[in-house]
N, C-alpha and C positions, 0 to 999 in steps of 0.2 A: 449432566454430561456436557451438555452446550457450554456452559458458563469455563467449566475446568479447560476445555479447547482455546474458549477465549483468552481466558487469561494465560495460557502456553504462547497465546497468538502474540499477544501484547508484550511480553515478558521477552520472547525470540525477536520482535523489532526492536528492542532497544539494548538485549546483548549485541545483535548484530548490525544494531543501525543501520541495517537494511529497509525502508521505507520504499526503495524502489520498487524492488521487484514488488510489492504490493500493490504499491499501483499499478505495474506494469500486469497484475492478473485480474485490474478492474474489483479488487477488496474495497470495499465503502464500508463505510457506518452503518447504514442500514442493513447490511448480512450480520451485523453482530446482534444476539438475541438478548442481552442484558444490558440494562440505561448506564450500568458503569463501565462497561466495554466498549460501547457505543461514545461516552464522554473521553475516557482516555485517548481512542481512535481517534475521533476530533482532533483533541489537542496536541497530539502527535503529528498528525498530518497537517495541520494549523502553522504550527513550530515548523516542521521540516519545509514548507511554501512559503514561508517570511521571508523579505530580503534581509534580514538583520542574519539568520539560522540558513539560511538556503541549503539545503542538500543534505541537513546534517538531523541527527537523533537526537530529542532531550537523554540525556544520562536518567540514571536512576533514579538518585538524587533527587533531581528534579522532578520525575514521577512520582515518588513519596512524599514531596512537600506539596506538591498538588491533588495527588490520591491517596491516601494514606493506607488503603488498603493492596496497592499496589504491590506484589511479589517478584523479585526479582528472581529470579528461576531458569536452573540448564535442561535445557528441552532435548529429547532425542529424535525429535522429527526436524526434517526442514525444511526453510521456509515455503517452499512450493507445497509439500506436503501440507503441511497447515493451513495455506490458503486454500488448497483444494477441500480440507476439511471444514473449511469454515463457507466455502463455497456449494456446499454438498449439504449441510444444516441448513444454509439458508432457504435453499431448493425446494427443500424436501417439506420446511416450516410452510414455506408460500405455496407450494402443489397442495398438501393435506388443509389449508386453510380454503383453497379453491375448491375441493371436491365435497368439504364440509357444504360451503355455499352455495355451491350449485344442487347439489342432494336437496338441501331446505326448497328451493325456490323450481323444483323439476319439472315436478309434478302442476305445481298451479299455470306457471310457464314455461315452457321449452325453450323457445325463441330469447327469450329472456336469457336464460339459463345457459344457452349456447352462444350467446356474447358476451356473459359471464366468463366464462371456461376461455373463450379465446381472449379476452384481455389480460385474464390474469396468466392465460398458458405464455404469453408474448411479455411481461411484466417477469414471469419466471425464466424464461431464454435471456432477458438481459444479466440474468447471473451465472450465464456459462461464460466458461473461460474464452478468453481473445485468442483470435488466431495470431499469427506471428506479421500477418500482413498489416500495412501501414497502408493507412488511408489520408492522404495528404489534408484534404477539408477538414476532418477528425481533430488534425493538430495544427490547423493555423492560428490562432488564438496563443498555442505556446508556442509555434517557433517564430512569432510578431514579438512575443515577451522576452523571449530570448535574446532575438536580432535587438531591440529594443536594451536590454542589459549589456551585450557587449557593447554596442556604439555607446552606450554610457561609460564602458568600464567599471559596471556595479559588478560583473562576474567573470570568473576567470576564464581566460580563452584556449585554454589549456586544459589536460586532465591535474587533477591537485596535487600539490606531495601533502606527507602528510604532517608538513610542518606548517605552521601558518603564517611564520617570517618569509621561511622560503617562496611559498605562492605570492605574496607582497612584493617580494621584488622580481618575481620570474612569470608573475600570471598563469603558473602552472605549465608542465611538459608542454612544448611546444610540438607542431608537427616535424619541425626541421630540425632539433633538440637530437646530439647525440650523446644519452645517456650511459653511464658506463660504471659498475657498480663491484667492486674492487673488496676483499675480504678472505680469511683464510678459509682455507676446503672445511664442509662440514658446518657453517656458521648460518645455516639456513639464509640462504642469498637468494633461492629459487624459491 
């Protein structure tokens, strides 16, 4: 059952080359329970933190030539959903692996056995979801890498269009950019 999630999981970041919110719900490699889940993740997240790929999703394609067992697949969950699924196996894999443990080892030692349970109880909370608050220390490390990218001009200082000549010469919507998007009624413009 795990593995079918997974591969939903992997399948829906690269339909939606959505990588963010992924990260943004604290999904690692290590919540995935199969070594090919776990390697796609990798490389996925690998590619998507390159400066060469910055921000962006290997294609299919590109999954296939490196995983060959890779499915390309339309999901009907999304991605929040998924991540919470895949955050909720992880859970449940690490809780039932600690109660295993601690069972074995009860009876001979207690003391033992109950700093058993709290490390692995404290190893399992780091797989609940993030609150929405922002912890400045948390992300100094990326926004030095960041500050560090623009004054290089290795990234854009703007949101992207989604052309890639365009961002080249405009570094992307600006804050002071007044955008204005021209079309007949009905031509999905919103």
């Amino acid at each position: 059952m795990a593995s079918h999630v997974e591969q939903r999981f992997i399948a829906k970041i690269i339909q939606l080359g959505d990588m963010r919110s992924v990260m943004k719900n604290n999904i690692s490699h290590m919540m995935l329970t199969t070594p090919e889940a776990r390697e796609m993740f990798k490389a996925i997240r690998k590619y998507y933190l390159t400066d060469v790929h910055y921000g962006k999703v290997p294609t299919a394609r590109w999954m296939r030539e490196r995983f060959p067992s890779f499915q390309k697949m339309k999901t009907p969950e999304t991605m929040p959903e998924l991540c919470e699924e895949i955050r909720r196996i992880a859970m449940t894999k690490e809780l039932n692996s600690a109660c295993e443990e601690v069972l074995d080892i009860a009876h001979a030692d207690p003391y033992r056995a109950l700093e058993l349970m709290r490390s692995r109880a404290m190893r399992a909370q780091t797989m609940m979801s993030s609150s929405r608050d922002l912890i400045f220390a948390d992300s100094a490390d990326e926004l030095k890498e960041a500050y560090e990218r623009r004054e290089n001009a290795e990234q854009l200082l703007g949101v992207p269009w989604p052309w890639d000549q365009l961002n080249e010469e405009t570094q992307g919507i600006q804050q002071e950019d007044f955008v204005i998007f021209f079309a007949r009624p009905k031509t999905l413009k919103s």
